[in-house]
TIDREN-950835 format. One record per residue (C-alpha): y negated, x, z negated. Coordinates in steps of 0.05 Angstrom, whole numbers. Layout:
<rs>
<r><c2>Y</c2><c1>X</c1><c3>Z</c3></r>
...
</rs>
This chain:
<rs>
<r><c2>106</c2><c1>247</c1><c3>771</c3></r>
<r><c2>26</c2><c1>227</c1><c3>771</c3></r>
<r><c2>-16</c2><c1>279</c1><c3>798</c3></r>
<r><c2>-77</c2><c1>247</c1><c3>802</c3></r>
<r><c2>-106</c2><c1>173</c1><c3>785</c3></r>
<r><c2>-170</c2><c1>143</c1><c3>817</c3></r>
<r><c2>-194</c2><c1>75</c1><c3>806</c3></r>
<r><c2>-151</c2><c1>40</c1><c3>849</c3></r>
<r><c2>-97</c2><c1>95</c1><c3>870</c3></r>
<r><c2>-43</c2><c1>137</c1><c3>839</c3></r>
<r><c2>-22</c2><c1>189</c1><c3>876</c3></r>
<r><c2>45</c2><c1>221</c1><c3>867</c3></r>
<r><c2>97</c2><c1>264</c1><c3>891</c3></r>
<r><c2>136</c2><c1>221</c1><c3>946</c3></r>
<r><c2>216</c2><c1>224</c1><c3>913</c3></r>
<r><c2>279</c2><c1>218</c1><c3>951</c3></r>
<r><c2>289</c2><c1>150</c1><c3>927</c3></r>
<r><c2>309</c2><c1>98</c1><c3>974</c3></r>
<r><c2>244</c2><c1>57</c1><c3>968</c3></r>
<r><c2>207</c2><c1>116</c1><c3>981</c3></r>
<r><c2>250</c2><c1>141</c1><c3>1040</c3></r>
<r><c2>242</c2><c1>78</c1><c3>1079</c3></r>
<r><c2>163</c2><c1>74</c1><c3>1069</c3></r>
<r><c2>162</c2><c1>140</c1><c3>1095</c3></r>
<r><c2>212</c2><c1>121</c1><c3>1162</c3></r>
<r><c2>170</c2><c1>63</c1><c3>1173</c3></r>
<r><c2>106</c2><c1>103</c1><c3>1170</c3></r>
<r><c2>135</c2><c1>158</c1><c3>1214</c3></r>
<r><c2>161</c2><c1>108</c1><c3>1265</c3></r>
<r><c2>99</c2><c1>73</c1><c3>1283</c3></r>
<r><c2>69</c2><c1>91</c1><c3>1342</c3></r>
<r><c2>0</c2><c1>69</c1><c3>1318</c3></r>
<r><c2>7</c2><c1>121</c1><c3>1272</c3></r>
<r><c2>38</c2><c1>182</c1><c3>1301</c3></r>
<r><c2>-5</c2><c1>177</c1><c3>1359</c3></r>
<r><c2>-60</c2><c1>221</c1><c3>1320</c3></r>
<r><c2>-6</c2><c1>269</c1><c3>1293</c3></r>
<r><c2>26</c2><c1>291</c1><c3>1358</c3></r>
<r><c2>87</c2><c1>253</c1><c3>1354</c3></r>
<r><c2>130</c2><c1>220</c1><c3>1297</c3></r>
<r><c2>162</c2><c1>274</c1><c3>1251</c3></r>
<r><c2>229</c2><c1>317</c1><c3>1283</c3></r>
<r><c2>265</c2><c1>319</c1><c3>1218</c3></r>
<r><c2>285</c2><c1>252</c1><c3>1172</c3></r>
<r><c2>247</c2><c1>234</c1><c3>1108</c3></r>
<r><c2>286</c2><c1>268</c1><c3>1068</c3></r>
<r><c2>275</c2><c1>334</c1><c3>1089</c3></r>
<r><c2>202</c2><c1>324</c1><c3>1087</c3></r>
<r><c2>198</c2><c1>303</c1><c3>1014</c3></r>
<r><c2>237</c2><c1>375</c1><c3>1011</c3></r>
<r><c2>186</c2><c1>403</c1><c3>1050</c3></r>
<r><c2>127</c2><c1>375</c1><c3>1011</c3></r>
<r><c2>156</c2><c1>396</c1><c3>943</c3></r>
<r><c2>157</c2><c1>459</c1><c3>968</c3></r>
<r><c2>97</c2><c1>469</c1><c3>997</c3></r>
<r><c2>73</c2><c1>440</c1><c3>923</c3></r>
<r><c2>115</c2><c1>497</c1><c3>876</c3></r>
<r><c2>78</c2><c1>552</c1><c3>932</c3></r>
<r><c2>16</c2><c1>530</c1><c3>902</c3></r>
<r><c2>8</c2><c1>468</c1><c3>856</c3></r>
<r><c2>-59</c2><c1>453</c1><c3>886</c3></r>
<r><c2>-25</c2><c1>436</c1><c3>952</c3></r>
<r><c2>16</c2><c1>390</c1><c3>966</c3></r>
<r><c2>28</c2><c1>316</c1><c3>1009</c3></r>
<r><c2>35</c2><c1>258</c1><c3>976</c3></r>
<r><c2>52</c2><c1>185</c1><c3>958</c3></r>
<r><c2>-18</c2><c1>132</c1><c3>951</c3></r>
<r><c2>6</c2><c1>77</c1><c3>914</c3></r>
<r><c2>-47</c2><c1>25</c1><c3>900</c3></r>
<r><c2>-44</c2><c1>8</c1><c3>823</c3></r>
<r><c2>-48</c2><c1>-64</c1><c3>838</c3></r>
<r><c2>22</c2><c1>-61</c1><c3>864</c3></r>
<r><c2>65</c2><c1>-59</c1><c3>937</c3></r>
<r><c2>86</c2><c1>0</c1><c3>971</c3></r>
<r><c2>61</c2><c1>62</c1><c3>982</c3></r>
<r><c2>-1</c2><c1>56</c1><c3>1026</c3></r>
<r><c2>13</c2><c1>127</c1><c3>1058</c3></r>
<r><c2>6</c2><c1>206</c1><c3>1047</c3></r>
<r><c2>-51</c2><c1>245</c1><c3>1024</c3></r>
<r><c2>-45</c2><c1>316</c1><c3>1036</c3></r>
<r><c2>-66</c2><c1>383</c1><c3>1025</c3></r>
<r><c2>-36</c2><c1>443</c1><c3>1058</c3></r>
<r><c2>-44</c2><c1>511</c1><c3>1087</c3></r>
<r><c2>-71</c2><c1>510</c1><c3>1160</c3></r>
<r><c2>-22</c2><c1>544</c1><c3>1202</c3></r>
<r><c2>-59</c2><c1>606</c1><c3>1216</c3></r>
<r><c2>-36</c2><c1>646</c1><c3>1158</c3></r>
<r><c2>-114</c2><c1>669</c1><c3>1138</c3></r>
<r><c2>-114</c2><c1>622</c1><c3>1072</c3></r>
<r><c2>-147</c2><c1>556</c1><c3>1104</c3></r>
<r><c2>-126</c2><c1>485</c1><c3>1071</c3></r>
<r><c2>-135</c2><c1>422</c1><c3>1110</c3></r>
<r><c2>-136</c2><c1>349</c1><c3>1072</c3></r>
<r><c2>-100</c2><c1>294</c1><c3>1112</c3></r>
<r><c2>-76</c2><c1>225</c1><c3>1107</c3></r>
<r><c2>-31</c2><c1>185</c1><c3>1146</c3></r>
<r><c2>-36</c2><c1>107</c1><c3>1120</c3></r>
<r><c2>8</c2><c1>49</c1><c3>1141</c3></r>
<r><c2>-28</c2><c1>0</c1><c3>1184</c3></r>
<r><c2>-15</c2><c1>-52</c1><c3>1130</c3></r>
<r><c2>-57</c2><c1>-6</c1><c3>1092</c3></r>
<r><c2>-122</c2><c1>3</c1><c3>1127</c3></r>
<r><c2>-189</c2><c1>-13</c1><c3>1123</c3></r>
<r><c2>-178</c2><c1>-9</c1><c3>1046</c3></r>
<r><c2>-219</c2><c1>48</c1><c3>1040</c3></r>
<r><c2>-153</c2><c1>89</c1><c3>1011</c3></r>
<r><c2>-159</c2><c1>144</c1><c3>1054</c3></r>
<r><c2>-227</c2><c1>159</c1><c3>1031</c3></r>
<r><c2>-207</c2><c1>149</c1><c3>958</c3></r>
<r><c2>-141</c2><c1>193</c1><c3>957</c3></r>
<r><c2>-170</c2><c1>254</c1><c3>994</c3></r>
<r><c2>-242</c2><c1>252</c1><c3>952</c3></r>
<r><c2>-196</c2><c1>258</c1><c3>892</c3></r>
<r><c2>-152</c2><c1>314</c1><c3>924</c3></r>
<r><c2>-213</c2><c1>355</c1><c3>950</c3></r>
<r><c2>-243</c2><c1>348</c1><c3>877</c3></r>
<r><c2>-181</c2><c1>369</c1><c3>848</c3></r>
<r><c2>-179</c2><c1>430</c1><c3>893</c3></r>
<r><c2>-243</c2><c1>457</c1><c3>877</c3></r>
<r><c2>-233</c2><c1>442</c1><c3>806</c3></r>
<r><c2>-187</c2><c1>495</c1><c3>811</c3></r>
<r><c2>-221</c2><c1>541</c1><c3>858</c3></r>
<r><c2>-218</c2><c1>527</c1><c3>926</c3></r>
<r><c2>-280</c2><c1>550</c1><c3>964</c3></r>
<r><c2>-273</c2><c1>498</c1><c3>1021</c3></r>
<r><c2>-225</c2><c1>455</c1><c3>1052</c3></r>
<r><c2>-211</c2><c1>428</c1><c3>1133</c3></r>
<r><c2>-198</c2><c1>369</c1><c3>1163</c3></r>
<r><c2>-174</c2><c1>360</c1><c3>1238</c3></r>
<r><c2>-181</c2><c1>290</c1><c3>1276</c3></r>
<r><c2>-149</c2><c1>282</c1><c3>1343</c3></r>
<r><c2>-213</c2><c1>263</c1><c3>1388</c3></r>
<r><c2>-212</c2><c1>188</c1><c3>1389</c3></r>
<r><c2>-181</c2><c1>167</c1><c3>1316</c3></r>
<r><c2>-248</c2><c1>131</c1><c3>1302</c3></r>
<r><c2>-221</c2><c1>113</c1><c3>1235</c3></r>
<r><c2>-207</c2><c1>189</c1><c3>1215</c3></r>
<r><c2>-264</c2><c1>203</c1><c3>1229</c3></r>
<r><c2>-301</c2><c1>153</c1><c3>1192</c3></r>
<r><c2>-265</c2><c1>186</c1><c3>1127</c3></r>
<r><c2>-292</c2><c1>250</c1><c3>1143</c3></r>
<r><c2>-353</c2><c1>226</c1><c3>1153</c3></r>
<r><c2>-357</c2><c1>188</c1><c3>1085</c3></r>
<r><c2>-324</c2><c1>250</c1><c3>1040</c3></r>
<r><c2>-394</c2><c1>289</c1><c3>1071</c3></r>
<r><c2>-359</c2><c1>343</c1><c3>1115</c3></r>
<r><c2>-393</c2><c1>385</c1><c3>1167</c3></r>
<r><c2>-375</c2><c1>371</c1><c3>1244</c3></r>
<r><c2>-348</c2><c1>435</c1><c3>1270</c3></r>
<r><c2>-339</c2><c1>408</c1><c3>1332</c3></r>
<r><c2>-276</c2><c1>411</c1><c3>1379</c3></r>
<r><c2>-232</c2><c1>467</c1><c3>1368</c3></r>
<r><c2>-162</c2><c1>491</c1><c3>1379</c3></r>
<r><c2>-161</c2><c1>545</c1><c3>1316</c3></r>
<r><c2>-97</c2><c1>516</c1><c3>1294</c3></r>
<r><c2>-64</c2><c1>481</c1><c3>1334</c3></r>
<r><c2>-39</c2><c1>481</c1><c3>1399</c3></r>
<r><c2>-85</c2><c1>419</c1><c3>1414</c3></r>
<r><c2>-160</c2><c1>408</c1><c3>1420</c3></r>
<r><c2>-177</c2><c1>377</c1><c3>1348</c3></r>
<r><c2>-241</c2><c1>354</c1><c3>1325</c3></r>
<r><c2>-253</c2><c1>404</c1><c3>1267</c3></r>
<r><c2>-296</c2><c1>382</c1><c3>1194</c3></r>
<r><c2>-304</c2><c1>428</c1><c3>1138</c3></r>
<r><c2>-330</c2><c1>406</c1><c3>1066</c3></r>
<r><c2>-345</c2><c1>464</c1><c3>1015</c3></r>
<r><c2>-348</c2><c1>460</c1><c3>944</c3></r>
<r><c2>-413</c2><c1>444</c1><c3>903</c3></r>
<r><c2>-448</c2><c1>504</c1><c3>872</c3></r>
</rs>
């Protein structure tokens, strides 16, 4: 199922299809990815597409999921947006991208269209959190025009580099 389309991207809910299950195994196994998310994922990729769809029916502005570049391949990677974990009502964007994926400017593109879509329907402001050191994260929250909070461990049991973007008036 679509949820949103951009000029190169459709993103949509990641499915418990085999294609979709090994993308996500081979994104969650690379160190050069989980290295800014703490560690690779304790549960398989099954369970997390659970997870995500449920995070999704909570609220059907949140949700993680699949980038798939209209001009065909795999998935490039997740786009997310999801409660902080601090129970007070804060949503952070994310994205996790394959390495075959970056420097594509997808990251950029997916969570722009997420963000919009969130205020769309209401959402004062939304977070991001960078580990210090993912020069490439925070190049996208540089480009989507969010605020430097600086380094903070609000929600996490980790010192994060912290961005906030709010909506237009």
């Amino acid at each position: 199922m679509e949820l949103l389309r951009t000029d190169r991207l459709r993103l949509r809910a990641w499915t418990a299809e085999p294609a979709d299950l090994d993308r996500l195994t081979d994104l969650y196994a690379r160190p050069e990815v989980t290295r800014w998310l703490g560690g690779p994922p304790s549960i398989p990729a099954a369970e997390l597409v659970q997870r995500w769809s449920r995070v999704h029916e909570l609220n059907r502005l949140h949700g993680c999921w699949a980038i798939d570049p209209l001009d065909g391949g795999p998935p490039a990677g997740t786009v997310l947006l999801k409660p902080l974990p601090n129970g007070v009502g804060e949503v952070e964007v994310g994205w996790h991208l394959h390495p075959d994926s970056w420097g594509r400017g997808y990251a950029t593109e997916a969570a722009r269209a997420v963000v919009d879509r969130a205020f769309d329907g209401g959402l004062p402001e939304v977070y991001a959190v960078v580990r210090p050191g993912n020069a490439a994260s925070l190049a996208v929250c540089r480009r989507l025009g969010m605020a430097h909070l600086g380094r903070l461990r609000r929600w996490y049991e980790v010192e994060l580099e912290a961005f906030r973007l709010t909506a237009p008036e």
